[in-house]
N, C-alpha and C positions, 0 to 999 in steps of 0.2 A: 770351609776349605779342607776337613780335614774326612773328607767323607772320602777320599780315594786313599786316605794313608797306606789301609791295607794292601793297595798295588803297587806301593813304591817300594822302587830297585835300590840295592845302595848306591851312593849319592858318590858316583863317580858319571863322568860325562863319555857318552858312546862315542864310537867311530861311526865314521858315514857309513860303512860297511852295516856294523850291527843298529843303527839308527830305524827306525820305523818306515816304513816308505812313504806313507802317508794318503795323498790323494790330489788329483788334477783342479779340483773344482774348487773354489775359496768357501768357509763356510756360512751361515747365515750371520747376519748380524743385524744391528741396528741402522736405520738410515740416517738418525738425527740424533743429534749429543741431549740425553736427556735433561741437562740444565741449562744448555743456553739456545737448544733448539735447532742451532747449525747443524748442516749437513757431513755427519760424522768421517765421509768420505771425498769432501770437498777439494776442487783445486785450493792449493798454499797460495794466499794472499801474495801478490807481487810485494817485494819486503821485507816477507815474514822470512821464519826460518823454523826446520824442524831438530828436534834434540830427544831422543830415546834413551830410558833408565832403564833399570832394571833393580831393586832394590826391596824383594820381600813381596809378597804379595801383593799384586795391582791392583784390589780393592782401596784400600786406604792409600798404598800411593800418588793413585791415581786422582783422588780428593787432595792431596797436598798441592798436586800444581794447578788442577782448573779454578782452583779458589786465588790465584794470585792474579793480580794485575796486571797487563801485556798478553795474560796467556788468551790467545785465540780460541783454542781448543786442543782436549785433550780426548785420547783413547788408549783401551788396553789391547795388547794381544800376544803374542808371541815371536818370538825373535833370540837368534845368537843360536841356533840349533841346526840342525839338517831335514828334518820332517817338512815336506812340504802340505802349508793345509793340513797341521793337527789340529785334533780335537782339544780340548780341558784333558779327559781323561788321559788322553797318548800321553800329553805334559805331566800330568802328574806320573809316570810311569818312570820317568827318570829316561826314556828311551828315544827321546827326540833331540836332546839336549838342547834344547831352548830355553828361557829365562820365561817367568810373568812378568812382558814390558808395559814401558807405558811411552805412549809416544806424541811430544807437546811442541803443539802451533804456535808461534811466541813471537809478540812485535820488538827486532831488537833496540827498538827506538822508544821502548817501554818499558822493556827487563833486558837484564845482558843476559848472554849463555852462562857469565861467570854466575850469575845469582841467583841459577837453575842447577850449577853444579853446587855451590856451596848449599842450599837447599838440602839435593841430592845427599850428599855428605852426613850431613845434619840429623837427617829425619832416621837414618838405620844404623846399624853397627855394622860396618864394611871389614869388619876382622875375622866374620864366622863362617867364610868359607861355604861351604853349599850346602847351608840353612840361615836362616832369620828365626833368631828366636826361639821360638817353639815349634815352626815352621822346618821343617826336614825335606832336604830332596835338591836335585840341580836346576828346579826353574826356580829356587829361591837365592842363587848366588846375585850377587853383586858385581854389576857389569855395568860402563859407562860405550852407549854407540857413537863412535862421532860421525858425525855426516861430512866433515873436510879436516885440512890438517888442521884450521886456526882453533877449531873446538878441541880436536887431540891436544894443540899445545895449553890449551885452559885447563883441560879435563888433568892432565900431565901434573900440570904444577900443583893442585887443587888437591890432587893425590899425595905429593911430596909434603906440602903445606900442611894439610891434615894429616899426614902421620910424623911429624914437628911437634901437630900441638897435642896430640894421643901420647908420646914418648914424656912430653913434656908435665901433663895430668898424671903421669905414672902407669900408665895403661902399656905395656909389652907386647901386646900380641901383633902382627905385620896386618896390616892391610892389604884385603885380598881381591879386592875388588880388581876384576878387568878392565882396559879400553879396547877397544876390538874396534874396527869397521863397523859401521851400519851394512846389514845385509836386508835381504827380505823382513819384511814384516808382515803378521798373518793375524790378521782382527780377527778377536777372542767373540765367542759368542755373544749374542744377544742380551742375558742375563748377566753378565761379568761389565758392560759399559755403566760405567756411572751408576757400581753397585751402589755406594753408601749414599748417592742424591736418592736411588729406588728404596733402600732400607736403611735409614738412620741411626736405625740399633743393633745393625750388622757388624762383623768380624772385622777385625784390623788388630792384627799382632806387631806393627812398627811399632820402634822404640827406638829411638835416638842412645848414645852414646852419654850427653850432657857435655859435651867438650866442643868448644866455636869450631866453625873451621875458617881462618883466614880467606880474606876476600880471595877467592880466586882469579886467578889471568896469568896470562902473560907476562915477565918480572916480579914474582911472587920473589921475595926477598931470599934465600938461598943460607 
């Protein structure tokens, strides 16, 4: 991941104005999720429901949810920016202002959204602003999509909740993660779907925090 650092902007996020223009055409990808086979482009199961992260680089994130039970399927790609139809490289540029997303098929009759956000939560430090880690650049920030309000009002609490029990570990610094709308979402290349099922002893700079983050939802205690 870190073979574009050299063209990364400081890790402020563009205007639409200065944003990248991008391109009309969607770009190549994968047609079928390389571990479970399904068609990575598939109509959403009548039921299901879909839920976009963004939290540090989509290789390893993106192995945190298709490994859970309920999840359908999962893919990476980009999202929360203005670039239509970026490349990897545009992204790392810092000039599209998009996130590496990852975006999860989920039976809510099998997992709740709450247990994707608390997850979410879990798996990264949502304090460090636009990077992860060792990771530097604005498609590393920490952004929750919601697809309706009732996921906003989970995602919402989920946020409050968890920086309760951050304050409370002795941990200071704010939670910076966004909720934003889901907008477009633009499937990352071919080589980025279910990097670490293709390389096993690939890159993933996540790290969690070590602090729970209370069940999320709706009446999260206040």
């Amino acid at each position: 991941m870190a073979f574009f650092e050299t063209f990364r902007k400081p890790a402020v996020l563009p205007t639409p104005e200065t944003a990248l223009p991008g391109r009309d055409r969607p770009l190549a990808t994968a047609e079928t999720h390389f571990v479970s086979g399904r068609p990575l482009k598939g109509a959403v199961p009548e039921g299901y429901a879909v839920a976009t992260f963004a939290l540090g680089c989509f290789w390893g994130a993106e192995r945190l949810f298709w490994r859970l039970p309920g999840v359908y399927l999962t893919s990476v790609g980009y999202s929360g920016g203005f670039t239509e139809n970026p490349t990897y490289e545009e992204v790392c540029s810092g000039r599209t202002g998009h996130t590496e997303a990852v975006e999860v098929v989920f039976d809510p009759n099998a997992i709740s959204y709450a247990d994707l956000v608390r997850l979410f939560f879990e798996s990264h430090d949502p304090t460090q602003g636009m990077r992860q880690g060792n990771d530097v650049g604005t498609q590393y920030r920490s952004a929750i999509f919601v697809h309706d309000e009732a996921q906003r009002a989970v995602a919402e609490a989920a946020r409050d909740a968890y920086a309760k029990a951050l304050a409370q570990a002795g941990r200071a610094a704010a939670i910076t993660t966004t909720i934003e709308p889901a907008g477009p979402y633009y499937f990352a290349e071919d080589y980025h779907q279910q990097y670490l099922a293709k390389n096993p002893g690939g890159y993933c700079g996540l790290g969690g925090t070590g602090v729970a983050c209370p069940v999320p939802g709706v009446g999260v205690p206040s």
